[in-house]
N, C-alpha and C positions, 0 to 999 in steps of 0.2 A: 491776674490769673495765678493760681498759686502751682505751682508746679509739682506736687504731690498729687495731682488730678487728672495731668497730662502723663497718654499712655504713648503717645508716638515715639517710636523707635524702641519701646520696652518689650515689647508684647512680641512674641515667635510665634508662627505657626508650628503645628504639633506635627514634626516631622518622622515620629514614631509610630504613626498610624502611618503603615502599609497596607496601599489600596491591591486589592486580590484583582484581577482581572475580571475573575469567573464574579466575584461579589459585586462588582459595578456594572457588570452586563446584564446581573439577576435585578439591579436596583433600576438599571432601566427601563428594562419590561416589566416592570411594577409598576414605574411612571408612566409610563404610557400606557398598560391597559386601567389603571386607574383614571386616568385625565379620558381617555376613551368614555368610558361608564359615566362619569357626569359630565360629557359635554352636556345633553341635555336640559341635565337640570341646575345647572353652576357653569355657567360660559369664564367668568371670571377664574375658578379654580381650576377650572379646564387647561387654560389658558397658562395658568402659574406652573402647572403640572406638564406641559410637553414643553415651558422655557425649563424647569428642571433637567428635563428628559435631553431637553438638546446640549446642555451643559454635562450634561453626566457623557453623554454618545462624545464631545470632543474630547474630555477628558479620555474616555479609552480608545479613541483612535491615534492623541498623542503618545499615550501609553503602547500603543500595536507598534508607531511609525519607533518609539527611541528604543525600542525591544530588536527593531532590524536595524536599528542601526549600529546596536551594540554587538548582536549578530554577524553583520558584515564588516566590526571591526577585528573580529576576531580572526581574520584568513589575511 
């Protein structure tokens, strides 16, 4: 294996992109009334579309919970 290939441990997440609150709670209900509209006709994409949605909803409820905690570090 040549190690010019191997990316483990090189690669950062892009910790520059600040997620907006209001932007990930718009992208939610995106996800979901989109996954809504073709349950019908795309069970599959349906399907992909409200696991997006529930990963987005954790994302801003750990974001609401470390906002009060940083809140109630403040007193």
């Amino acid at each position: 294996m040549n190690p010019h290939f191997c990316k483990v441990g090189k690669s950062r997440p892009y910790l520059n992109k600040i997620f907006n609150l209001k932007d990930l709670e718009d992208r939610y209900s995106r996800f979901i009334e989109e996954a809504y509209n073709v349950e019908q006709t795309d069970i599959s994409l349906s399907d992909i579309l409200f696991h997006e949605a529930n990963k987005l909803k954790q994302r801003i409820l750990n974001l609401k919970r470390s906002k009060l905690k940083d809140f109630d570090a403040m007193f």
